[in-house]
Backbone as ProteinMPNN parsed JSONL, in Angstrom:
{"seq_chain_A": "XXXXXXXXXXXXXXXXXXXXXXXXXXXXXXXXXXXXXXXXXXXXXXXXXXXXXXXXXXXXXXXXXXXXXXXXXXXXXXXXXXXXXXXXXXXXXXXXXXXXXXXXXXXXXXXXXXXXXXXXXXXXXXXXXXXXXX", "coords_chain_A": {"N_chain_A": [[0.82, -1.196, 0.0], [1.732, 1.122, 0.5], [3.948, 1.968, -1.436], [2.015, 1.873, -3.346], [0.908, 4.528, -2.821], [2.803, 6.422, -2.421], [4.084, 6.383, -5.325], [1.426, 7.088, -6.251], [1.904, 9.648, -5.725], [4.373, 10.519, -6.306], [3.807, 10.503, -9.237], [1.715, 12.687, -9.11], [2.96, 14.846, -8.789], [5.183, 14.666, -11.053], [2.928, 15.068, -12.935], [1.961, 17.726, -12.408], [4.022, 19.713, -12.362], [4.109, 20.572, -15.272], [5.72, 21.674, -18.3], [5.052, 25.092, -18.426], [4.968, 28.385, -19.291], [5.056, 31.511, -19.249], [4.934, 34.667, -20.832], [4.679, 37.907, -20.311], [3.669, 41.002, -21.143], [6.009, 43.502, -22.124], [7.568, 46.272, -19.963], [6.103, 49.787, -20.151], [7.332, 52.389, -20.23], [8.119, 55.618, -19.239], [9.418, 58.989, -19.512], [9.604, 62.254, -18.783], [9.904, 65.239, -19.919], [11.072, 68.898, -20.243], [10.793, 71.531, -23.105], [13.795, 72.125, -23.195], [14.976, 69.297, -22.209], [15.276, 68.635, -19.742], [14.327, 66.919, -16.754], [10.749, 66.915, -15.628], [10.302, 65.541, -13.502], [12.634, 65.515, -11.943], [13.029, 68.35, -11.485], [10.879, 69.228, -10.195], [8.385, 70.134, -11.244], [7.037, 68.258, -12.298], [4.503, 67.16, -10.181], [2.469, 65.857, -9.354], [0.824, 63.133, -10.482], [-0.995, 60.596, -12.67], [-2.441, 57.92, -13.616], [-5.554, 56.407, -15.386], [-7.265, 54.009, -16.767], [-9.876, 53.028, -19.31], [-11.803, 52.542, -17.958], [-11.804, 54.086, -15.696], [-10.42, 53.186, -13.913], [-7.118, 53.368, -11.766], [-4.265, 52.979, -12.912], [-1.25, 51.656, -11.71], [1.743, 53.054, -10.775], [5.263, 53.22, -11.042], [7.61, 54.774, -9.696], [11.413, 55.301, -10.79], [14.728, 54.986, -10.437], [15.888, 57.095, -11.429], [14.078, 58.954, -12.18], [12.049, 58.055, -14.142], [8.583, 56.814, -15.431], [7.052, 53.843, -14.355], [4.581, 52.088, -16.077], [2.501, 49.968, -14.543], [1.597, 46.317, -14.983], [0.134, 46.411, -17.417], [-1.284, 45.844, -20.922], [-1.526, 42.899, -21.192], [-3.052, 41.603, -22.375], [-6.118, 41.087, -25.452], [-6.163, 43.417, -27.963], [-7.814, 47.065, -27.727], [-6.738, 49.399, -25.5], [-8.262, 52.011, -24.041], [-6.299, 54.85, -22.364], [-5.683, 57.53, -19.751], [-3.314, 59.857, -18.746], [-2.948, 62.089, -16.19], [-2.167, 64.83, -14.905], [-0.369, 67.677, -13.086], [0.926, 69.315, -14.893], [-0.171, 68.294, -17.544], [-2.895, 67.059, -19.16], [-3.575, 64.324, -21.333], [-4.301, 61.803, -23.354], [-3.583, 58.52, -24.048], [-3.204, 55.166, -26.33], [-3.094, 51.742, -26.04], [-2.607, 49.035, -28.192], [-2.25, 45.784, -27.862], [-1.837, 41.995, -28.51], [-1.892, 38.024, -28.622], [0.711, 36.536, -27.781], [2.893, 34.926, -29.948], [4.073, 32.192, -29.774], [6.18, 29.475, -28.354], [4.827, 29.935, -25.703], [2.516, 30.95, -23.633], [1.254, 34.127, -23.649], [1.12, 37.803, -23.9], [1.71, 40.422, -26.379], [2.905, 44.21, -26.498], [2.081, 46.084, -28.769], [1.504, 48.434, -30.487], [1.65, 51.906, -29.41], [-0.152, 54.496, -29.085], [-0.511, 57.984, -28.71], [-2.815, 60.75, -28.439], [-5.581, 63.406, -29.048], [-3.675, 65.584, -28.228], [-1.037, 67.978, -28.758], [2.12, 66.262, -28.396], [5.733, 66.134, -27.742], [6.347, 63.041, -28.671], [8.949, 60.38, -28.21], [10.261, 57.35, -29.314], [12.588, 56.393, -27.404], [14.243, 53.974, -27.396], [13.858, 51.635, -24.933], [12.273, 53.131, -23.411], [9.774, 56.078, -23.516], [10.28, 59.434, -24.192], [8.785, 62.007, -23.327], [7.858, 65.174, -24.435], [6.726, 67.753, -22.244], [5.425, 71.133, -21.823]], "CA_chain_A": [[0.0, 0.0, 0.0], [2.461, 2.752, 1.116], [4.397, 1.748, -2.473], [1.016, 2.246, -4.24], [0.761, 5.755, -2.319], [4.316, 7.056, -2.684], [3.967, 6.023, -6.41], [0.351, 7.859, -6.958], [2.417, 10.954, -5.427], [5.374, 11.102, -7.017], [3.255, 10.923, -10.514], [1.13, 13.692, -9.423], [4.047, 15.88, -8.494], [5.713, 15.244, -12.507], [2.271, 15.805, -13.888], [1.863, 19.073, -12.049], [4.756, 20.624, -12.954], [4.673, 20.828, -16.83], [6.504, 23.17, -18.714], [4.108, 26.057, -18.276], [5.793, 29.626, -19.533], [4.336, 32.903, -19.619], [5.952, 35.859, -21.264], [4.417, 39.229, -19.851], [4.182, 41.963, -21.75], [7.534, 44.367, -21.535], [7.179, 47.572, -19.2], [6.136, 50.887, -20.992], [8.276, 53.649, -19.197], [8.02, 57.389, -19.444], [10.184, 59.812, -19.11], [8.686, 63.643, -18.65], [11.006, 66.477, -20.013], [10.734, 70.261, -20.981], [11.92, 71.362, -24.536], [15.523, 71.949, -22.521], [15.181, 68.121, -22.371], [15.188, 68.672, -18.361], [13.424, 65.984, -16.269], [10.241, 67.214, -14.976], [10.013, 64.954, -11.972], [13.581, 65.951, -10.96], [13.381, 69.931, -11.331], [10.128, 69.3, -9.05], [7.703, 70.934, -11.99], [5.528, 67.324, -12.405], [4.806, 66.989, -8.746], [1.283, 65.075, -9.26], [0.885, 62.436, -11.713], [-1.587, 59.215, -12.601], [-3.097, 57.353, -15.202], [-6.438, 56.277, -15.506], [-7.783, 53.008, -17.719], [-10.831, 53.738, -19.698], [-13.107, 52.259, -16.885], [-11.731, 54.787, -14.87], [-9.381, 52.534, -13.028], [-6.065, 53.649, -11.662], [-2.836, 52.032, -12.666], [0.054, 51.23, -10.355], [2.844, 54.056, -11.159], [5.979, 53.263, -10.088], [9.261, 56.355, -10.243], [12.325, 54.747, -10.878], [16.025, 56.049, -9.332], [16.494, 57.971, -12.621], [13.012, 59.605, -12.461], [11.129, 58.251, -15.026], [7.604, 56.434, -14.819], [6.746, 52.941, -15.142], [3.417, 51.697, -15.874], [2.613, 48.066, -14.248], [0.52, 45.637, -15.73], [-0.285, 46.695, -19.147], [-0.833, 45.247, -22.277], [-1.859, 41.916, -21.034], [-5.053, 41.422, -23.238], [-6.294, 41.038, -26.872], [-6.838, 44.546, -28.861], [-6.766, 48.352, -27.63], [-7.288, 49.639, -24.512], [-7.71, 53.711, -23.586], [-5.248, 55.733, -20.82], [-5.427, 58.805, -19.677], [-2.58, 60.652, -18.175], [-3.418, 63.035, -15.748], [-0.995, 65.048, -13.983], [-0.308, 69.237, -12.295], [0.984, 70.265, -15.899], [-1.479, 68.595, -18.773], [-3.428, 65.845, -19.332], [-3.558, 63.897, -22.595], [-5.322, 60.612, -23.645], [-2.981, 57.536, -24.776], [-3.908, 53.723, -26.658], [-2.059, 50.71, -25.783], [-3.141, 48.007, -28.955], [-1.963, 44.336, -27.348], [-2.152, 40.743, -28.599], [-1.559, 37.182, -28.18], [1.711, 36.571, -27.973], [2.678, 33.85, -30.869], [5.37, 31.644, -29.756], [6.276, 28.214, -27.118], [4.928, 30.026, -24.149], [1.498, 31.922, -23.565], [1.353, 35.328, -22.68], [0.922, 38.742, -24.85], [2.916, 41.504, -26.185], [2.065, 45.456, -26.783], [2.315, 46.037, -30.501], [1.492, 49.459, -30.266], [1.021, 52.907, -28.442], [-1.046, 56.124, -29.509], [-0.846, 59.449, -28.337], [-4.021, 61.671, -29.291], [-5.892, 64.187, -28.311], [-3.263, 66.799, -28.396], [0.165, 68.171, -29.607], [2.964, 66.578, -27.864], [6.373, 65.688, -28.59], [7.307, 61.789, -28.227], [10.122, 59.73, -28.854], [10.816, 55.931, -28.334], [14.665, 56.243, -26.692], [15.018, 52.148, -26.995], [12.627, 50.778, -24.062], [10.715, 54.415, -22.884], [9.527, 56.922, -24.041], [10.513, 60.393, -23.69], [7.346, 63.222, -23.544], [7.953, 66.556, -23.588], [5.622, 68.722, -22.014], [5.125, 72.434, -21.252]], "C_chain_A": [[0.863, 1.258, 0.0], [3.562, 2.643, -0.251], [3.585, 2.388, -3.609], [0.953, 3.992, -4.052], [1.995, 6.838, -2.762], [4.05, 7.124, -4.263], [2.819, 7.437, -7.439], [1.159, 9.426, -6.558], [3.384, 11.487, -6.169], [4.726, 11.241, -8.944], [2.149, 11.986, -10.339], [1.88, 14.615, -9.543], [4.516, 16.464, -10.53], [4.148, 15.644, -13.207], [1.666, 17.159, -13.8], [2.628, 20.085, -12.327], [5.221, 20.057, -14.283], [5.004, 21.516, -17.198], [5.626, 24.068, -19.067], [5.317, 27.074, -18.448], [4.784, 30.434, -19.69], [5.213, 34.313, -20.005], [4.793, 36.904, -20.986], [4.849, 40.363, -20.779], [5.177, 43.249, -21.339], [6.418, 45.634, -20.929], [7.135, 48.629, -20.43], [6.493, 51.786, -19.666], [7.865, 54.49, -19.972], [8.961, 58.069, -19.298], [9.741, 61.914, -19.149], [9.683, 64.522, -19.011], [10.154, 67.519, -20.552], [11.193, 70.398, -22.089], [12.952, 71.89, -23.999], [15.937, 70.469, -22.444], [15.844, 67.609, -20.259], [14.378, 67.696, -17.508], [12.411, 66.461, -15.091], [9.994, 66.809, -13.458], [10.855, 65.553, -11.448], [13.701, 67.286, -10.599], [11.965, 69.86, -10.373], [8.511, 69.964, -9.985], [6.492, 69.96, -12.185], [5.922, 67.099, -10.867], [3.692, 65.862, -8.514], [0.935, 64.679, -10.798], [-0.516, 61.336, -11.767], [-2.412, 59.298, -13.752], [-4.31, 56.393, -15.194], [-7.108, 54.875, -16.832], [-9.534, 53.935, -18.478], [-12.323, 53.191, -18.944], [-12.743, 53.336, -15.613], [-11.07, 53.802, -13.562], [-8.115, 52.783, -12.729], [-4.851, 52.916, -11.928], [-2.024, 51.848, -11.831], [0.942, 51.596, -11.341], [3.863, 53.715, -10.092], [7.66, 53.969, -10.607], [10.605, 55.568, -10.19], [13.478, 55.381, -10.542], [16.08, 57.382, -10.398], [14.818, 59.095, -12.945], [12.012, 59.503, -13.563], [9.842, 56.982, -14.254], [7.685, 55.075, -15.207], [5.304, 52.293, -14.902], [3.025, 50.015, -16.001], [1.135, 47.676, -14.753], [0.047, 46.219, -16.845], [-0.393, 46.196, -20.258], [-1.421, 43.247, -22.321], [-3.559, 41.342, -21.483], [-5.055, 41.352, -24.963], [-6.972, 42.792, -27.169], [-6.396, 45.893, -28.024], [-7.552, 48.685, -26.375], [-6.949, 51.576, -24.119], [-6.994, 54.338, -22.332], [-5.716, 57.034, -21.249], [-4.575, 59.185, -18.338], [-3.113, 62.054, -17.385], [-1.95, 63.441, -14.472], [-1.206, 67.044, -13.826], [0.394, 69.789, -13.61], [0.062, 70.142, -16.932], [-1.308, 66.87, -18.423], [-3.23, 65.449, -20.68], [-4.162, 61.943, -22.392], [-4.046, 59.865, -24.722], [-4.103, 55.927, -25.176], [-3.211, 52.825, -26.416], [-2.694, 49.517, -26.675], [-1.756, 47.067, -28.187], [-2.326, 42.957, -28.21], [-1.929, 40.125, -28.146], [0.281, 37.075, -28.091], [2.34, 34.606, -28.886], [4.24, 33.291, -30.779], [4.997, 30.063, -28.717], [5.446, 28.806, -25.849], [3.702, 31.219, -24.442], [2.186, 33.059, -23.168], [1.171, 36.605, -24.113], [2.111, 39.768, -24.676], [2.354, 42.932, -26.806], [2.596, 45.771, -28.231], [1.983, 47.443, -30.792], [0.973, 50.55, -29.308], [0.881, 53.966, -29.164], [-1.041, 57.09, -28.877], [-1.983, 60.607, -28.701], [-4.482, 62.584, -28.533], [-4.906, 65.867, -28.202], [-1.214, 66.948, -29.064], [1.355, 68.014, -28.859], [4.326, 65.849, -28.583], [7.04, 63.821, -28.303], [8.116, 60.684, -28.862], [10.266, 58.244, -28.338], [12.294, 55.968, -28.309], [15.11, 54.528, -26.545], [14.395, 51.944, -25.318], [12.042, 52.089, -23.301], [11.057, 55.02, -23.924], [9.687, 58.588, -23.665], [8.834, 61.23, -24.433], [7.848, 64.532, -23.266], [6.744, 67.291, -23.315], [5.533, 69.856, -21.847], [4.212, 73.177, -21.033]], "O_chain_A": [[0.52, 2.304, -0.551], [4.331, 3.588, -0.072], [4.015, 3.115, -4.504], [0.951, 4.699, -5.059], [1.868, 7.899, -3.374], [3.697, 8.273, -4.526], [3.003, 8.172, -8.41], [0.846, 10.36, -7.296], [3.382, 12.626, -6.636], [5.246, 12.025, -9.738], [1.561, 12.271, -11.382], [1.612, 15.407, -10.446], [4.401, 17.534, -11.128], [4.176, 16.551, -14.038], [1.038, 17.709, -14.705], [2.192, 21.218, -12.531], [6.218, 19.37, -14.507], [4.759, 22.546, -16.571], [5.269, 23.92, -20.235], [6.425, 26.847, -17.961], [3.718, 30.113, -20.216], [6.09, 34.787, -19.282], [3.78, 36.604, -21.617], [6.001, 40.634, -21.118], [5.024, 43.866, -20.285], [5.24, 45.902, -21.165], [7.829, 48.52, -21.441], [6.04, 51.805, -18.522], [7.368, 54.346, -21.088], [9.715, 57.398, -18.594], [9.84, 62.38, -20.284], [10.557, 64.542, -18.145], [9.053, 67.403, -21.091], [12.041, 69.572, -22.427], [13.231, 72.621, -24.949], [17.137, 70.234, -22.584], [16.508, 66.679, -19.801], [13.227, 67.927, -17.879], [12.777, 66.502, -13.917], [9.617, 67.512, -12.521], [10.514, 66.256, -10.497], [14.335, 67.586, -9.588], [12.064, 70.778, -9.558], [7.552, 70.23, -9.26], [5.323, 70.34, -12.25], [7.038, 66.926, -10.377], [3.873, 65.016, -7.638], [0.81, 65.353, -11.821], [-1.121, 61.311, -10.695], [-2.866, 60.172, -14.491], [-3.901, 55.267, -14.909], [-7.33, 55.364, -17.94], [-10.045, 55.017, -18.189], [-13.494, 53.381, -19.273], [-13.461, 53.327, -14.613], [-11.408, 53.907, -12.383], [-7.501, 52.315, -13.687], [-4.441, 52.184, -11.028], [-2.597, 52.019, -10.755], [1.121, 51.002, -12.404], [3.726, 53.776, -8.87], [8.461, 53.706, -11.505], [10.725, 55.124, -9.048], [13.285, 56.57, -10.289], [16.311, 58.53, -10.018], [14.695, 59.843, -13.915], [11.287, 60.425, -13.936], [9.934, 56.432, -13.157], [8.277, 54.838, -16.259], [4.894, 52.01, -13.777], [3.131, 49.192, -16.911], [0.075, 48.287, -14.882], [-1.117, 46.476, -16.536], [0.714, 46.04, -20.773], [-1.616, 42.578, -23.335], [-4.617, 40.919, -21.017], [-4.034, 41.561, -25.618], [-8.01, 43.235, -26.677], [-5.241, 46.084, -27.644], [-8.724, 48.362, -26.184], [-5.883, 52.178, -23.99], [-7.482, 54.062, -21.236], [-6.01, 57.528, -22.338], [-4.939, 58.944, -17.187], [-3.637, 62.971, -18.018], [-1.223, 62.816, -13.7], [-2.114, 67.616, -14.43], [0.519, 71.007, -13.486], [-0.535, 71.112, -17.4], [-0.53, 66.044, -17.945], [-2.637, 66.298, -21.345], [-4.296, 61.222, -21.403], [-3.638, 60.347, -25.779], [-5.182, 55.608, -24.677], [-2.094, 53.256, -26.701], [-3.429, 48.818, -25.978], [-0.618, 47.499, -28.002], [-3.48, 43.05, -28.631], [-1.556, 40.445, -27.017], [0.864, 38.024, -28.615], [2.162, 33.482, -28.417], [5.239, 33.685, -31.379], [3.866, 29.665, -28.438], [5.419, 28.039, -24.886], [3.837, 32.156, -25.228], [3.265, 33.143, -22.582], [1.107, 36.173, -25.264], [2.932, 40.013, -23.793], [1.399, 42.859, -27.58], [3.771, 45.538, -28.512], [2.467, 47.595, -31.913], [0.061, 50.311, -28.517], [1.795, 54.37, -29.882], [-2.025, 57.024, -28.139], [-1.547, 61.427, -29.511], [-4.003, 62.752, -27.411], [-5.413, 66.986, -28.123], [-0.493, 66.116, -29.614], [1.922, 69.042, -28.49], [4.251, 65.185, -29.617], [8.123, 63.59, -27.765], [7.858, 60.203, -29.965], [10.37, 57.97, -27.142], [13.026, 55.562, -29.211], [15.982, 54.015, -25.843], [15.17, 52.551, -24.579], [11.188, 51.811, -22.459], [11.91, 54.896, -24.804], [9.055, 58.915, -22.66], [8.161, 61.082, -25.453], [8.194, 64.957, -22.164], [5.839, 67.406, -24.141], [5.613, 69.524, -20.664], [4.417, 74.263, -20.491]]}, "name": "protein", "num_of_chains": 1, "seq": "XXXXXXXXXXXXXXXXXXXXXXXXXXXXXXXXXXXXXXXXXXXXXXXXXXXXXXXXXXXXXXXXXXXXXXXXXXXXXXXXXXXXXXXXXXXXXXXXXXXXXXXXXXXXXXXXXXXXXXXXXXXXXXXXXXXXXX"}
C-alpha cells in the first residue's frame, strides 16, 4: 500500500509541474522632459501624476532612481485599450493596442502605443519613451 501511495504521489508531483511559460508583456516607461530636455520629476515641476484606464481605473505608477515612470501591468489582453494621463501640468489621452503573444509560451505583447488628443512631442529612446511637455 504505502508503495502504491508514494507512487500515486510522485506521478502527481511530474504531472503538475509541466513546462508552463508565460511571457508578460515588456514595461512601458516614461520619461517627462521640458523642450531643454530637463526631467520634470527631478526639477520638481511634475509633482502630481496618474493614469487612468478607460473604466476609470487607476494604474500602479511606479518612479524609478532615474526619475522616469513605469506603468505596471499593461498590455496583457487582446486589442486596444484607452489611458489617460493626468498630472499638475497637462493631461492627454494615450492607446495601448496588445495581442496574443505567438510563440512556445502563452502570454501577450504590446504592438502598439497612440498618443491623441493633443500636440505633444514623443520619442521611443530604446525601451521608454521620452514626452515633452510644457
Amino acid at each position: 500500500m504505502k508503495k502504491i501511495f508514494i507512487f500515486l504521489v510522485i506521478a502527481f508531483l511530474f504531472t503538475a509541474c509541466g513546462e508552463e511559460c508565460y511571457n508578460a508583456p515588456q514595461p512601458i516607461v516614461f520619461e517627462f522632459v521640458n523642450s531643454d530636455d530637463e526631467n520634470l520629476i527631478t526639477n520638481g515641476t511634475l509633482s502630481n501624476y496618474s493614469i487612468q484606464d478607460e473604466n476609470n481605473a487607476s494604474l500602479k505608477l511606479t518612479k524609478t532612481d532615474d526619475n522616469k515612470i513605469i506603468l505596471e501591468n499593461v498590455g496583457a489582453y487582446n486589442g486596444t485599450k484607452n489611458y489617460t494621463f493626468f498630472s499638475n501640468v497637462k493631461v492627454f489621452d494615450f492607446s495601448i493596442q496588445s495581442s496574443e503573444f505567438k510563440g512556445g509560451c502563452d502570454g501577450y505583447q504590446i504592438n502598439k502605443l497612440t498618443f491623441t488628443g493633443i500636440a505633444i512631442d514623443v520619442t521611443d529612446e530604446k525601451g521608454y519613451y521620452k514626452i515633452i511637455l510644457e
